[in-house]
Structures are given as structure tokens and as C-alpha cells.
N, C-alpha and C positions, 0 to 999 in steps of 0.2 A: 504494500500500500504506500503511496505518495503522496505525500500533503505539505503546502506551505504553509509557513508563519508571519507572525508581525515583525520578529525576533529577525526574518530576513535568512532565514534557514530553508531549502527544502531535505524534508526527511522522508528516508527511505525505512518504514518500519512493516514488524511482523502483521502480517493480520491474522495469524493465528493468538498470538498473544502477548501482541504489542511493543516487542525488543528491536530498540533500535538497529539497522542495519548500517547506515550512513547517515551523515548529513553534510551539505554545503553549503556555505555562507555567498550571500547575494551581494551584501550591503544595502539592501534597500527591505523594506517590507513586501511579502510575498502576500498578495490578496488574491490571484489566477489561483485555478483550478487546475492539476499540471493534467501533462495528455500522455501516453504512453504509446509506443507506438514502435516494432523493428528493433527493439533491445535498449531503445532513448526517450527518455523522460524530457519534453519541452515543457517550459514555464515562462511567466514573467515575472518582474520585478519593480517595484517601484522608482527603482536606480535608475534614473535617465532611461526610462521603459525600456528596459533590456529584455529579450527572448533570450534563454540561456536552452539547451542542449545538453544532455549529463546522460553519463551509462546508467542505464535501470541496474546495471549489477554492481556496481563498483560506487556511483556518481561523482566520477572522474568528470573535469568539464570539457564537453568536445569543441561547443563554437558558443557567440554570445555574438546578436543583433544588439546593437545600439540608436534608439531612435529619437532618444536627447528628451524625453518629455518627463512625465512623472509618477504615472501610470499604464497599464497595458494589461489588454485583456487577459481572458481563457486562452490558449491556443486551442486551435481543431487543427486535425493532421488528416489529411486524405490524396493516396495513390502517391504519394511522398513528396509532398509540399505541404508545409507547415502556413497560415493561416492566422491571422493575429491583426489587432487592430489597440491604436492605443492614443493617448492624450496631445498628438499632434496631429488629431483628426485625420489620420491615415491609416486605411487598412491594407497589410503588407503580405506577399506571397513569399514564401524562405523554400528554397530547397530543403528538404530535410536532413539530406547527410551532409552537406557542407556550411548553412546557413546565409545562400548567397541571396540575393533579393530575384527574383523573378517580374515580377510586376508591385505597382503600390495603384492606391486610389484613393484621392483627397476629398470628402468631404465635407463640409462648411462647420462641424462642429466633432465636437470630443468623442470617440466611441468607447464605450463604456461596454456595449452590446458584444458578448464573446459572439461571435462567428460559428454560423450552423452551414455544411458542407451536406449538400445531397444533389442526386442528379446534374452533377457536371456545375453545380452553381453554387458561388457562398452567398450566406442571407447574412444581414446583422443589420442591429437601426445605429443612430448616430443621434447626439444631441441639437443635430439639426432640423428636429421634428419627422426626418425622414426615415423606413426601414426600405433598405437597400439590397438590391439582387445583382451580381458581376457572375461575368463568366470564369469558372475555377479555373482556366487554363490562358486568359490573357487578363482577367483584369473589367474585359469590356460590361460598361452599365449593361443589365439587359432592363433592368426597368428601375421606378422607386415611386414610393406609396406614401403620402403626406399625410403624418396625424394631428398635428399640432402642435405637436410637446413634445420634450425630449423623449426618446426610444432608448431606456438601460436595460428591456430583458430581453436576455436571449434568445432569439427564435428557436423555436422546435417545427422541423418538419414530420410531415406524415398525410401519406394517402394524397399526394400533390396541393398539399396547402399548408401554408405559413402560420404558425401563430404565434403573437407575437404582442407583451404587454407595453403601453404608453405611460408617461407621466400624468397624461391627461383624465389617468382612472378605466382607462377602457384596454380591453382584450380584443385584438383582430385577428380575424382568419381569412387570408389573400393566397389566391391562387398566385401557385408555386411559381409557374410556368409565365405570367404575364401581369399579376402585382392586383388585378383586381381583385375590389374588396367583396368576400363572400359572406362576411356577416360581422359584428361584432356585437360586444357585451360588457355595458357599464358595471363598473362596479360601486366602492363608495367615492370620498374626494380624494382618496389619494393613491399618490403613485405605484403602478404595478412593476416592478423591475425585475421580480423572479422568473427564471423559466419557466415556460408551461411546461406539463408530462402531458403526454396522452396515448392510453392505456384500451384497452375495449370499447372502443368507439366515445369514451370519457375524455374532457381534457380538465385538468385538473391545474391549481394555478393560486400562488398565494398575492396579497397586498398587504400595501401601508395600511390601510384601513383596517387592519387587523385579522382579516378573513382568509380562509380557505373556499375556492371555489371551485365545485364541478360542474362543468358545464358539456350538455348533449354538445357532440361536435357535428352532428347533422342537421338539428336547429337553432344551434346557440343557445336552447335554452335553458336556464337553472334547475338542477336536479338535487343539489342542498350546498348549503355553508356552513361553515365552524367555525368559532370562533377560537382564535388561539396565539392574538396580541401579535400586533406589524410585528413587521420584515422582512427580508429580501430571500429569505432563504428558498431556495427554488424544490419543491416537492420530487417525490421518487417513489416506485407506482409497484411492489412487485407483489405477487400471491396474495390481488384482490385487499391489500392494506397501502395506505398512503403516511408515506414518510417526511417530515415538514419539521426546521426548527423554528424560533421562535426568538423575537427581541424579550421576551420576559424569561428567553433562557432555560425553557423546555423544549424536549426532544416529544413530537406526538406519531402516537401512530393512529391514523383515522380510519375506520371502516370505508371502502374504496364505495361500495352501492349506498350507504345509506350516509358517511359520514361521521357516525358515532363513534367517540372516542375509546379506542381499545385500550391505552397507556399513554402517559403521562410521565416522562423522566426529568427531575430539573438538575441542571448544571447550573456550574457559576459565573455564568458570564453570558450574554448572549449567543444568540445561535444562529448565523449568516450563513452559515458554511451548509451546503446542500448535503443529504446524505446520502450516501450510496448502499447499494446491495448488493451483495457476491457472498455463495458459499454459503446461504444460511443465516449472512452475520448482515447488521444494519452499521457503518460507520460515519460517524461525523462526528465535527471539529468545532469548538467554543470557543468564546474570547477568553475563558478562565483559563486557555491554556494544556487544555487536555484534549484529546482523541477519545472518544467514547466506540465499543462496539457491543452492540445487542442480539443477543440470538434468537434469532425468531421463532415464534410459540409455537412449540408441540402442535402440528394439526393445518399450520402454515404453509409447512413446505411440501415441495412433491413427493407423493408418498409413489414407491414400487408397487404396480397391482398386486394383489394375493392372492396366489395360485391356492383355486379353491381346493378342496380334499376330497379324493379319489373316492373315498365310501358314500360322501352324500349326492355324490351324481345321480342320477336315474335319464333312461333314455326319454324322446321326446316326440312319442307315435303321433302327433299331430303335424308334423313338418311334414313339407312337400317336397318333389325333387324335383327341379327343372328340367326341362327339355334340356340335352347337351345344347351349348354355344348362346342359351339363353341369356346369359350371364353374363354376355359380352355384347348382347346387341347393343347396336348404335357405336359402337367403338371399334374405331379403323386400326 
């Protein structure tokens, strides 16, 4: 597991139970989400928004972009180009193995918005009220979708549509392919900046205003909310539970159909940091300063079917047998 710090660290720790592995010193605060990707772990840092480059096994450092600002996003890594946008309103293309620039694209305000990579295209919005579409392989606009207000969440795609939270309180879903708007969904007065997940035809989705929100992704419409105190912390969707921290510094886990609170964990410190899921375990990261991991409830995970027992079989004289090649009609 890889996560950075304020301290300006990224660490390389166990996620079976949590011993350190490595760590490297940035100089700056470590707020990116790092990306893993071909045996190298990319980040940013707040150091003159550096992308650093480190071995996932050693984290020896391989290369380090320098783009003079003071922030910089998540990286996203796809078909090996690295993908990153940061506080000189530039979002930049990096070769992966060497960290050479490929292409950039300037637009009018800060990106804050990490960079979502699907179908040949990266999405991310900018604080120039715009969320933005480029071709992953030159750069080229292929379109952009005006909210109003600054765009700090990260897009999620799925199923050819964008979605993607505003400062201006509202959630949109724009077709992937050419930026029109397919619906959106006010929420309260304050900014949405978390990622959306979207799970079983659910898109799920936290804000300032304090709420969690699932919303039908086929009509936009409200299917419940929870409340569980702003933040920016971007939800995580696995075996029908929704994972979400919390500026009051609880880790929740919400029933995914109905929204009801399964658990409740409080840390010491607030909770930005999105959580993940792999292996069983739920992990994420506080301002108190710790890594938390949670094992998830007996009855959660995928359970192996169970090979019924050979005595209580009985045959089943009411079954038919098809004609031969029945079975197959209609299939060439």
C-alpha cells in the first residue's frame, strides 16, 4: 500500500499489517493520491508541483517533473503516459519510464480536478468553471462543458458518461464522447469536490453540505442521503457497502441500497483521504496521522458456493430433454 503525507513522505507500507516498507522525503506536502502502475509508484508534491517517479519495491527515485507551482494533482497512468494537472493551470502528458513531457494544455484556471483516462480521452475540470475533454494521445481539446464555478472533483467515467461534481453545489453527467449535458442534480449550497463512484447503475457522491448522495444514474434521481458532516472525501463502493470519510473524523460505512449506517469509526483528525478496498480490508488515511485498515464483516465478502452433499440429492423426474441442437438455436 502507498500513501502520502503532510510530513512530505511517500510510504511504502504493509497492508497486511501495516510495517513500514520505505519511505521518501518530497520536501513538500504530499496531498495526490499516488498511482501505481509497471513496478512505479507516480505522485505529487506540493514542492514546486513536482511528479516524482519511485520503485514500488525499493522507492529509489527514478525521475521528478518540475512545474514551479505549488500544488499538483492525483496522477492517472494509462498505456504509459503519466497524466497530471497542477496549480499553473496546466495539464501535462509525462512518458512514464522517463518523465519527458509529451504534450501540456493550459487552461484559464488552477486544476485541482485529478485527471480521469478512459476511451482514448482524459477528462478533469479546472477552476475555470470548465470540465475539460483532450485527446490522451496529442493533447487536442475534443470538447468543454461550462458550469459556472470552479470544477475540484474528479471525474468518474462509466457507460460513456462523465460525472463530475461543481463548486456551484450541483452533480453532472455529460456524454463522454461530445461534452453534452445528460442530466444533473442539485444538491445543498455547497461545494461538491469528491469523486463520484458509480456502482450498479448507483452513482454515489459526497459534499460540503454535509451529505452523502445516491443518485439513479439513469434519471438522476435521488434514491436516499446520509448524513455524515462535509468533506471532500471521495466515496468507494465494494460488496453493496459504501465507504466515505468525514471532516468530523469518522470513517462510515453506508448500506449501498438503502443508505443506512452499518458503522461508524472515529479517528483523530479529519478524514479527506478516500478509502480504498482490496483483499477484504477497507484502508484510509486521517489528519491524526495514522492509516487505519478494516476488515470487512463476516457475510461481506465473496463467499465460494457450497458444494451441496451427495446424500440429500434426489433425482428430478419432472425435467424435460430437449431435442438435440435445441440448445443452441439461434447461435451461429
Amino acid at each position: 500500500m502507498y500513501v502520502g503525507s503532510w510530513d512530505g513522505n511517500v510510504y511504502a507500507v504493509s497492508a497486511k499489517n501495516g510495517t513500514l516498507l520505505w519511505s521518501y522525503q518530497t520536501g513538500g506536502r504530499v496531498l495526490s493520491s499516488p498511482a501505481v502502475a509497471n513496478g512505479m509508484v507516480y505522485v505529487g508534491s506540493e514542492l514546486r508541483d513536482k511528479t516524482y517517479a519511485l520503485s514500488a519495491s525499493t522507492g529509489a527515485l527514478l525521475w521528478i517533473a518540475d512545474w514551479g507551482g505549488d500544488d499538483s494533482t492525483s496522477p492517472a497512468v494509462a498505456n504509459g503516459v503519466v497524466y497530471v494537472g497542477d496549480d499553473t493551470e496546466w495539464v501535462h502528458a509525462l512518458d512514464a519510464s522517463t518523465g519527458a513531457v509529451l504534450w501540456g494544455y493550459d487552461t484559464l484556471g488552477l486544476v485541482h480536478s485529478s485527471p480521469a483516462v478512459a476511451n482514448g480521452a482524459v477528462y478533469f475540470g479546472s477552476n475555470d468553471g470548465n470540465v475539460y475533454a483532450l485527446d490522451a494521445s496529442t493533447g487536442a481539446l475534443r470538447w468543454s462543458y461550462a458550469t459556472g464555478s470552479a470544477v475540484e472533483s474528479p471525474p468518474a467515467v462509466a457507460n460513456g458518461v462523465v460525472y463530475v461534481g461543481s463548486d456551484n453545489a450541483n452533480v453532472y453527467a455529460l456524454n463522454a464522447r461530445t461534452g453534452a449535458l445528460v442530466g444533473s442534480y442539485t444538491t445543498g449550497y455547497w461545494p461538491v469536490a469528491s469523486s463520484p463512484a458509480v456502482a450498479n447503475g448507483v452513482l454515489y457522491v459526497g459534499s460540503y453540505d454535509g451529505n452523502v448522495y445516491a443518485l439513479d444514474v439513469s434519471t438522476g434521481a435521488l434514491l436516499w442521503s446520509h448524513a455524515i458532516e462535509e468533506g471532500r472525501s471521495s466515496p468507494a463502493v465494494a460488496n453493496g457497502v459504501v465507504y466515505i470519510g468525514s471532516d468530523h473524523g469518522d470513517v462510515c460505512a453506508l448500506d449501498a441500497s438503502t443508505g443506512a449506517l452499518l458503522w461508524r469509526h472515529p479517528t483523530g483528525g479529519y478524514v479527506e483521504s478516500s478509502p480504498a478496498v482490496a483483499n477484504g480490508m477497507v484502508y484510509v488515511g486521517s489528519y491524526d496521522g495514522r492509516i487505519y485498515a478494516f476488515g470487512l464483516p463476516k457475510g461481506m465478502e465473496p463467499q465460494p458456493p457450497k458444494r451441496p452433499d451427495p446424500k440429500t440429492l434426489r433425482p428430478d423426474f419432472s425435467l424435460k430433454v430437449s431435442q438435440p441442437g435445441a440448445a443452441n438455436a439461434g447461435v451461429d
